[in-house]
N, CA, C and O of each residue as an XYZ file, in Angstrom:
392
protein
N       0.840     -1.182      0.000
C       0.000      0.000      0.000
C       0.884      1.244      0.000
O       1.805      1.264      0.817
N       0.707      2.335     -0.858
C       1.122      3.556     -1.148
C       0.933      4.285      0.042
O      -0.162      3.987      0.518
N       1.589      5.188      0.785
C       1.021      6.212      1.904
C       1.124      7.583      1.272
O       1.529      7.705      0.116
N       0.909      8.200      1.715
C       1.080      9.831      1.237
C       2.434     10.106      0.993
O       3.080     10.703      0.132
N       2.634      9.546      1.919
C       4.465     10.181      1.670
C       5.289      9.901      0.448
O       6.030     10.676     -0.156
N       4.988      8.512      0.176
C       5.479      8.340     -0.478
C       5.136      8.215     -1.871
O       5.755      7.496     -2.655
N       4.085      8.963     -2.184
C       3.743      8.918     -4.093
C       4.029     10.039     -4.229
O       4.235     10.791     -3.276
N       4.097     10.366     -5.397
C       4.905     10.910     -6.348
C       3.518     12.118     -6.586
O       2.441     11.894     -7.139
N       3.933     13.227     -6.050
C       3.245     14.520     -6.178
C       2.849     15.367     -7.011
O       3.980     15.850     -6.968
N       2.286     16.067     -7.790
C       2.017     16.835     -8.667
C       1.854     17.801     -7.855
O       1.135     17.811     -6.856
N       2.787     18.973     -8.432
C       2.767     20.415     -7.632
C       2.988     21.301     -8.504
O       3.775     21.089     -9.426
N       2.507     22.142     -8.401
C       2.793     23.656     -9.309
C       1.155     24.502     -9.770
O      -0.019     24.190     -9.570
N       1.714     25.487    -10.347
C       0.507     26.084    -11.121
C       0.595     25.709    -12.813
O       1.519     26.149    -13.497
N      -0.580     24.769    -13.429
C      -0.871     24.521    -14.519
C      -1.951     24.917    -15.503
O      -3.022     25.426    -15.170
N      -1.550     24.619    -16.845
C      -2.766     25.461    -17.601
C      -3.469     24.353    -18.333
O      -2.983     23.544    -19.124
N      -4.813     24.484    -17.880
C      -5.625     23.366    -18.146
C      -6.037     23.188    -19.664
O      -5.532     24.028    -20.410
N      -6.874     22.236    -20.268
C      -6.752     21.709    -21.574
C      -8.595     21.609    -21.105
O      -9.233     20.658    -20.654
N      -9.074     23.183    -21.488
C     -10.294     23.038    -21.188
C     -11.422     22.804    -22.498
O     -11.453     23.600    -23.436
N     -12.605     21.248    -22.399
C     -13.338     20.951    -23.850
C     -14.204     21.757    -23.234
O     -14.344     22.691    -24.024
N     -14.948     21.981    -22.188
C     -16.225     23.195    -22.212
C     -16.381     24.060    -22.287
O     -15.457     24.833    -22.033
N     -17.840     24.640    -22.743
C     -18.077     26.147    -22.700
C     -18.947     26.309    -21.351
O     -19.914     27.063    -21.237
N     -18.457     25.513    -20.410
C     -19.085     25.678    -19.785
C     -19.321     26.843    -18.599
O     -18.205     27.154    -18.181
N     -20.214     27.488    -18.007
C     -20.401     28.527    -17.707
C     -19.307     28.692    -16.286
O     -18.753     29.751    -15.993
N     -19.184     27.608    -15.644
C     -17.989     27.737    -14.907
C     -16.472     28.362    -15.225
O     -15.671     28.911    -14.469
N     -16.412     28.094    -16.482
C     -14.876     28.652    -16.953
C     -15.665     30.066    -17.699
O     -14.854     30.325    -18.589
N     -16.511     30.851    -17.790
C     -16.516     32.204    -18.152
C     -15.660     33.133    -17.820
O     -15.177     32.989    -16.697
N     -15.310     34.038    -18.421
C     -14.090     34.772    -18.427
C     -12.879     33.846    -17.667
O     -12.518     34.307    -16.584
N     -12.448     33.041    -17.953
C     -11.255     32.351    -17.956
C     -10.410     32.004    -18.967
O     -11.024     31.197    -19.665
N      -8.909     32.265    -19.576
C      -8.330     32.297    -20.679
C      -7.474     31.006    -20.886
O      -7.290     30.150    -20.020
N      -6.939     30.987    -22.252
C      -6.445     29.684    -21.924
C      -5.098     29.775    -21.406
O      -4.417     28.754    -21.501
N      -4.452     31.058    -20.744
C      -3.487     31.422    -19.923
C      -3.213     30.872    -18.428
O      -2.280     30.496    -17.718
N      -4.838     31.092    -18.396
C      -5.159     31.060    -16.820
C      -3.994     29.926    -16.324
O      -3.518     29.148    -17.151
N      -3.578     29.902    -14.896
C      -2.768     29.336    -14.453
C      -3.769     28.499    -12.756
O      -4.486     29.183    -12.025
N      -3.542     27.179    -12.570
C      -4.093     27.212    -11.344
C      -3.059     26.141    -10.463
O      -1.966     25.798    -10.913
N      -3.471     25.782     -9.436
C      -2.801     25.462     -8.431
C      -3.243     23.934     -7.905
O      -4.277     23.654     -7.300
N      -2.011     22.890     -8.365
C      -2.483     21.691     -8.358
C      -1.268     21.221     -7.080
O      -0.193     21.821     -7.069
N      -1.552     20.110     -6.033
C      -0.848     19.966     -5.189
C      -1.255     18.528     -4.298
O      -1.599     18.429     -3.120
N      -1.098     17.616     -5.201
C      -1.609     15.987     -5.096
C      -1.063     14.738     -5.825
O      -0.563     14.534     -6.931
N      -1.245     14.289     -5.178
C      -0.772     12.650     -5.860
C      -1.639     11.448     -6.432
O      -1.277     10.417     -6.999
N      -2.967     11.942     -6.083
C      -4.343     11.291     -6.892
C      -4.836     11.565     -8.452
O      -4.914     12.742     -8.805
N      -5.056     10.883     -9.068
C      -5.108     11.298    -10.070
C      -6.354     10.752    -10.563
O      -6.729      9.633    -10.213
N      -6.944     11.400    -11.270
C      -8.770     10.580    -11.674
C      -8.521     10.199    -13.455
O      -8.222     10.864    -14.447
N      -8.721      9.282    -13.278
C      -8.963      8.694    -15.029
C      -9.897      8.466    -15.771
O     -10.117      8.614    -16.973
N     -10.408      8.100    -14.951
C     -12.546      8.697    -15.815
C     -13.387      8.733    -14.484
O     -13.245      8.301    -13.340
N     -14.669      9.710    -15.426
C     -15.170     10.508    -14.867
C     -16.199      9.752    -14.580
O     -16.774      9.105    -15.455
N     -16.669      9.734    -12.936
C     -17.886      9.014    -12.213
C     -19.361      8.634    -13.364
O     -19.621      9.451    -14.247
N     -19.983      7.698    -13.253
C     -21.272      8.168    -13.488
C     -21.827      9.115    -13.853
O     -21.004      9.128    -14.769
N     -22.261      9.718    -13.996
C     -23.570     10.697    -14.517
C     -22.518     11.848    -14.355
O     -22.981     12.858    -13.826
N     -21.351     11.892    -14.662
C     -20.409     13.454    -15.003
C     -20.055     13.257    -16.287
O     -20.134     12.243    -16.980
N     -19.574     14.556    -16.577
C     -18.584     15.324    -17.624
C     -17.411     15.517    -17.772
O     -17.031     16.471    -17.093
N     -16.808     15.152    -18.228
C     -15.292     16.006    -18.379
C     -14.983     16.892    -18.780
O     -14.687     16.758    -19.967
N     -14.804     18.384    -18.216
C     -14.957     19.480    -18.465
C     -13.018     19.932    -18.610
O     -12.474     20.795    -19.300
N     -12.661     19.320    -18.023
C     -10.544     19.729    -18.706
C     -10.087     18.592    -18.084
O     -10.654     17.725    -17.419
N      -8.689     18.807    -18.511
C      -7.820     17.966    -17.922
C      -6.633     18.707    -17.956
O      -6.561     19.936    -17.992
N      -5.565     17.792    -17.942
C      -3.964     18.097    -17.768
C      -3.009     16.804    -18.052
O      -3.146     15.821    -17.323
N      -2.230     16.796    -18.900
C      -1.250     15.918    -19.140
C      -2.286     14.564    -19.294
O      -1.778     13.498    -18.946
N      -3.751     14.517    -19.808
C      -4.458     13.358    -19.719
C      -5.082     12.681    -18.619
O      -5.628     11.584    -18.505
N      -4.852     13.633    -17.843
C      -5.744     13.818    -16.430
C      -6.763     14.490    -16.184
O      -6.630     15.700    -16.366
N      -8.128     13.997    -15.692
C      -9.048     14.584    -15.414
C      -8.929     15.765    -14.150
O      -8.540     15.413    -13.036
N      -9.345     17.354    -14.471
C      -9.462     18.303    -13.169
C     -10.440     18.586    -13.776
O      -9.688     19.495    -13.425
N     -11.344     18.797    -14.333
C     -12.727     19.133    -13.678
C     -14.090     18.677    -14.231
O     -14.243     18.743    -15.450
N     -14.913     18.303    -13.600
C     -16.055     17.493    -13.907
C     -17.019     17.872    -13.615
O     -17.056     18.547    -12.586
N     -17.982     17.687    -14.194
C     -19.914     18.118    -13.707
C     -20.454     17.277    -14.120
O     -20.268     16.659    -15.168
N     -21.218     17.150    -13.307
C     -22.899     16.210    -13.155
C     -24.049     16.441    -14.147
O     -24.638     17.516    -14.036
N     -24.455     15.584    -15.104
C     -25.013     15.993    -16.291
C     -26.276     16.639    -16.097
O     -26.809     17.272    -17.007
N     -26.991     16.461    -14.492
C     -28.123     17.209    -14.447
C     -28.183     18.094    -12.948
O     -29.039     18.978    -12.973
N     -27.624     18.020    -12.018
C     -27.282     18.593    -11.023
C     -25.789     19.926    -11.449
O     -24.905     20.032    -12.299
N     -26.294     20.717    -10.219
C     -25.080     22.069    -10.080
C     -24.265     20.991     -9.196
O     -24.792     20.830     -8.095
N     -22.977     20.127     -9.436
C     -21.853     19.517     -8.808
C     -21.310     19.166    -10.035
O     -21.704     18.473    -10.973
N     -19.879     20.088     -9.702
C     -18.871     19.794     -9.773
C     -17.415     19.340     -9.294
O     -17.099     19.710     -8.163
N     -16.949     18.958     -9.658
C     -15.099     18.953     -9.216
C     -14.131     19.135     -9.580
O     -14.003     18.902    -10.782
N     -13.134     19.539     -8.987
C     -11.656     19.445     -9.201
C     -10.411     18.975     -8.843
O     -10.135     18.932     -7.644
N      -9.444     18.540     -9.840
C      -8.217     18.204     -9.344
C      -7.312     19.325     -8.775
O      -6.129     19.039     -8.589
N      -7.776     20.647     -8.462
C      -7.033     21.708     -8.375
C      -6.957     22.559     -7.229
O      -6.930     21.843     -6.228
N      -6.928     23.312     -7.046
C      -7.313     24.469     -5.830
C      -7.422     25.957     -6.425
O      -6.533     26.791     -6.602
N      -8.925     26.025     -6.698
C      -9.373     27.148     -7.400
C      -9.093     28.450     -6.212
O      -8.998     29.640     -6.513
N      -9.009     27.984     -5.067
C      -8.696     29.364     -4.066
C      -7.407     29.705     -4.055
O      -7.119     30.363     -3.056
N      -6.560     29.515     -4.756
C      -5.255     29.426     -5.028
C      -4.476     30.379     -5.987
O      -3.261     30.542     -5.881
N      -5.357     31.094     -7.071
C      -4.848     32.001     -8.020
C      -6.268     32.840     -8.257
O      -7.450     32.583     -8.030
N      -5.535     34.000     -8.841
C      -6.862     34.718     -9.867
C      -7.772     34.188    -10.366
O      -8.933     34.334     -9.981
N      -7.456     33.561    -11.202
C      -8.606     32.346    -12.382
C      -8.971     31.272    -11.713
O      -9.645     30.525    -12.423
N      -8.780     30.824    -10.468
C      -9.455     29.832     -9.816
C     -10.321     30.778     -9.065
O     -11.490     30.402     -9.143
N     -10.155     32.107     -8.214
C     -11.053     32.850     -7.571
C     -12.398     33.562     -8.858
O     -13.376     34.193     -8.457
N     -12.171     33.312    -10.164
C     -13.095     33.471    -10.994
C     -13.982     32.228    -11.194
O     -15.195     32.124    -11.376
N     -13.228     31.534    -11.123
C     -14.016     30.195    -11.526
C     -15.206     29.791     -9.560
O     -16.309     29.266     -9.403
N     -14.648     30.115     -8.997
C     -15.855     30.225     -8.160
C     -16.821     31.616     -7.959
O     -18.051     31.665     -7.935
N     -16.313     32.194     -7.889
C     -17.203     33.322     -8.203
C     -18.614     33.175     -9.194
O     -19.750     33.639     -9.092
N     -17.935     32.284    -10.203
C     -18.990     31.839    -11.420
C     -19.710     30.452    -10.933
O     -20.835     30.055    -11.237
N     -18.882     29.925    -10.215
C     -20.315     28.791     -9.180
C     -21.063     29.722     -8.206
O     -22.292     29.751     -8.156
N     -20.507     30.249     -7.671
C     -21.807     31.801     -6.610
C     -22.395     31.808     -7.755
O     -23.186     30.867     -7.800
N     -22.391     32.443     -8.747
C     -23.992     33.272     -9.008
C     -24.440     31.944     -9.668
O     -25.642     32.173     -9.799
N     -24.171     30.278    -10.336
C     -25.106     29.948    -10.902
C     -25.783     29.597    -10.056
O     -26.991     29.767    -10.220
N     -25.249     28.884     -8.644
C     -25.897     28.854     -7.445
C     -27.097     30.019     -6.935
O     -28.178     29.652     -6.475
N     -26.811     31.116     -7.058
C     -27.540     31.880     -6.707
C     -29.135     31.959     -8.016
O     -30.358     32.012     -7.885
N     -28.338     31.932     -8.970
C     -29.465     31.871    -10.061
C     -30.265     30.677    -10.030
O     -31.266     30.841    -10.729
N     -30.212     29.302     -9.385
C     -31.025     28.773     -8.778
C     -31.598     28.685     -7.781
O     -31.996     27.585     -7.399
N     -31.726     29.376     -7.346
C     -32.452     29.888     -6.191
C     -33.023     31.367     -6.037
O     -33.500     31.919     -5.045
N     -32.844     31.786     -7.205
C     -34.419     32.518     -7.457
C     -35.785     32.276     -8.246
O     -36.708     33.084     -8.146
């Protein structure tokens, strides 16, 4: 069995390989830089999700084909363009719930 310590980490800020238009990445460029810092890696996407980007052939971010849930391999609180990319889950959140 692998422990934390000892697998092999992915660290840095990377620029994702985004297929959606999805309203989560609005105003996000393909510059944007975000903040990855793990050793898990997802290879396909659950049940009833999407694959919304990846990285080096790695899944970071996914949505639920009929529910507001998503995920990431990343830490969107971590840079500019990750503090956009939630900002843009606030209001769709909010826009369901009016």
């Amino acid at each position: 069995m692998k422990t934390y310590r000892k697998c092999k980490r992915l660290r840095g800020f990377i620029k994702l390989d985004v297929f959606s238009e999805d309203p989560l990445f609005k105003n996000i460029t393909k510059k944007s830089k975000f903040l990855t810092k793990h050793c898990e890696v997802i290879k396909e996407a659950p049940k009833d999700f999407n694959i919304l980007s990846s990285y080096k052939g790695f899944i970071y971010t996914i949505k639920h084909n009929k529910k507001l849930i998503y995920g990431t391999q990343f830490h969107p609180e971590s840079s500019r363009a990750g503090m956009i990319i939630l900002k843009n889950f606030v209001k769709m959140s909010q826009e369901i719930l009016k």
